[in-house]
C-alpha positions, -999 to +999 in steps of 0.1 A: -497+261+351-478+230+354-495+200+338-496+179+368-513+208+386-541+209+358-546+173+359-551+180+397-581+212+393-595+184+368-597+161+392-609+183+417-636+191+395-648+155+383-683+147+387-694+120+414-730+120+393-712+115+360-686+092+372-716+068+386-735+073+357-702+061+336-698+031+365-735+022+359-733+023+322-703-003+321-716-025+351-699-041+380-701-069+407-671-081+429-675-120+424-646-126+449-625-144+423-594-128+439-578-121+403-572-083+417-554-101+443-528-124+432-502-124+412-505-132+377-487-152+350-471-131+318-497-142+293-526-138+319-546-107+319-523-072+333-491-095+331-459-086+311-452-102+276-440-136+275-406-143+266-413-176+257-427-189+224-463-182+221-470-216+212-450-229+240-470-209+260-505-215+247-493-254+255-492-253+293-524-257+311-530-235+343-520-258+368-487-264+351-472-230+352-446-231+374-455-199+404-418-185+400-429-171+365-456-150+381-455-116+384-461-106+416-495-085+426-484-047+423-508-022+438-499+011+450-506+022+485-499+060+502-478+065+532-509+075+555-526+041+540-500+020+546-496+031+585-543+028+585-538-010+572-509-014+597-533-004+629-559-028+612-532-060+602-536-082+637-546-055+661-516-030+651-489-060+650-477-052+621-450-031+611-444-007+578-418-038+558-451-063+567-479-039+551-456-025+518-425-028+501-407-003+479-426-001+441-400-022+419-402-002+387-371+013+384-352-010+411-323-034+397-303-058+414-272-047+434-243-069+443-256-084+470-286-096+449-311-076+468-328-045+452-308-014+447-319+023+436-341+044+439-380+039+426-410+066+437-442+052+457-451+021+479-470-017+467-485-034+492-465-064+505-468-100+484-465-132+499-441-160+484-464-168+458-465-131+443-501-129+459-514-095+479-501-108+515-538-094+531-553-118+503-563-152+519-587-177+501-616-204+514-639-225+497-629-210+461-637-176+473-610-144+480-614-120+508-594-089+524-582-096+559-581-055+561-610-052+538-621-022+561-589-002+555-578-011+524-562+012+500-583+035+477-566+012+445-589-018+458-615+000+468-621+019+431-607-018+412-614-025+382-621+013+376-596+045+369-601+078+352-586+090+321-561+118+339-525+123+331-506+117+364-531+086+377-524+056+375-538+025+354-537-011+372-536-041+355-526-037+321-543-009+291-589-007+298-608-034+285-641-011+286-647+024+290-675+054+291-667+091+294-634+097+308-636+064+336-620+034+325-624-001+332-598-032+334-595-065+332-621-081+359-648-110+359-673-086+375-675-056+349-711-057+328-725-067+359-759-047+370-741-024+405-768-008+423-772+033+417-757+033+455-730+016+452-721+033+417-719+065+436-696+053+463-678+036+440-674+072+420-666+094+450-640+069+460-627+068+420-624+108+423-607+103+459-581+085+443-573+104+417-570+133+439-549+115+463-528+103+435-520+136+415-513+155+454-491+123+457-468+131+426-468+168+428-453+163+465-427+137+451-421+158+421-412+189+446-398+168+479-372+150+454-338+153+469-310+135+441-284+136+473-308+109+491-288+080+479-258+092+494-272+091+528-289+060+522-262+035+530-268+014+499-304+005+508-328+012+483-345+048+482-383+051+482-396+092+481-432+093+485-452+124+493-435+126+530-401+128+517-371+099+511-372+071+529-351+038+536-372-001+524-389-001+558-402+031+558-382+049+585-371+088+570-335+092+555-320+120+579-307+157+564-275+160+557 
């Protein structure tokens, strides 16, 4: 058996009970703080590693960091998600390049300055700022514009489990019981209700599911002839096959 395909029957197999139980054990409570939201600067929690002097760094206060060195939010979403938060975005207004963008791991920049390549999977769409663009903020507090459609990765944050082929957001676990993991997040050692543990664990097995079919399909559906069809746009291949960066199918030879 291929490994992807027994880190799928794993997943498959992953207990709701003992995932709550692991969920309970570490503690959670959303405290709206938006950090799973926003983009982040290098030396903040999940960010990439300065290339500045860590002095230099550890000199600027907050407020002084200038927003262009922020990495933008990053947060994987599936084709049949981003087309559910599109229907939900301003009564169905908005379009596949206003709900994701191509995931930029992998991407570089072509001549024209814009991306180039070819990179596997979709993030949702940032704002100027770096920031999730469904993200908006009042009073001090964060909220989802979509919140009832968002994608399983911020419905299961700050949680993943311990299976090759998922992914891990935000930077390596700060916490962890059993095979779930937890990252970086204000809320974790929080008392969560034994309710909301379990949803919070069915979703958590959801996505890993989701996420293992997900490469298996772009593992199998990958087509190394896509980027001569493409017409020097980038090349996203997801689980439905290649596409172009706003989501439309590259055609058969």
């Amino acid at each position: 058996m291929e490994p992807l395909e027994a880190e799928l029957d794993r997943a498959r197999d992953l207990d709701v009970a003992e995932l709550a139980d692991a969920i309970e054990s570490i503690g959670f409570e959303c405290t709206r703080c938006g950090g799973c939201c926003t983009g982040y600067a290098p030396d903040e929690p999940g960010g990439a590693p300065a290339d500045e002097d860590e002095s230099e760094v550890d000199s600027k206060a907050d407020g002084d960091r200038d927003r262009d060195d922020r990495e933008p939010h990053t947060a994987t979403v599936f084709p049949d998600e981003v087309r559910e938060v599109a229907d939900a975005a301003v009564d169905g207004a908005y379009d596949w390049r206003d709900v994701a963008r191509p995931m930029p791991y992998g991407l570089a920049a072509g001549e024209d300055g814009d991306p180039a390549g070819e990179t596997f999977e979709w993030a949702l769409a940032t704002d100027d700022c770096g920031d999730c663009t469904f993200y908006e903020e009042s009073d001090g507090r964060g909220a989802c514009t979509v919140h009832d459609s968002r994608p399983l990765i911020c419905r299961t944050y700050p949680f993943s489990v311990a299976l090759g082929g998922t992914s891990q957001p935000m930077g390596e676990a700060v916490d962890g019981e059993g095979i779930v993991r937890a990252h970086e997040c204000e809320g974790l050692g929080r008392d969560i209700a034994r309710e909301d543990a379990e949803s919070l664990a069915a979703a958590l097995k959801e996505r890993a599911i989701r996420e293992l079919e997900e490469a298996i399909a772009v593992r199998d559906g990958y087509d190394p002839t896509a980027a001569e069809r493409a017409d020097g746009d980038v090349v996203v291949f997801d689980s439905e096959g290649p596409k172009h960066a706003d989501g439309t199918p590259i055609g058969g030879e």
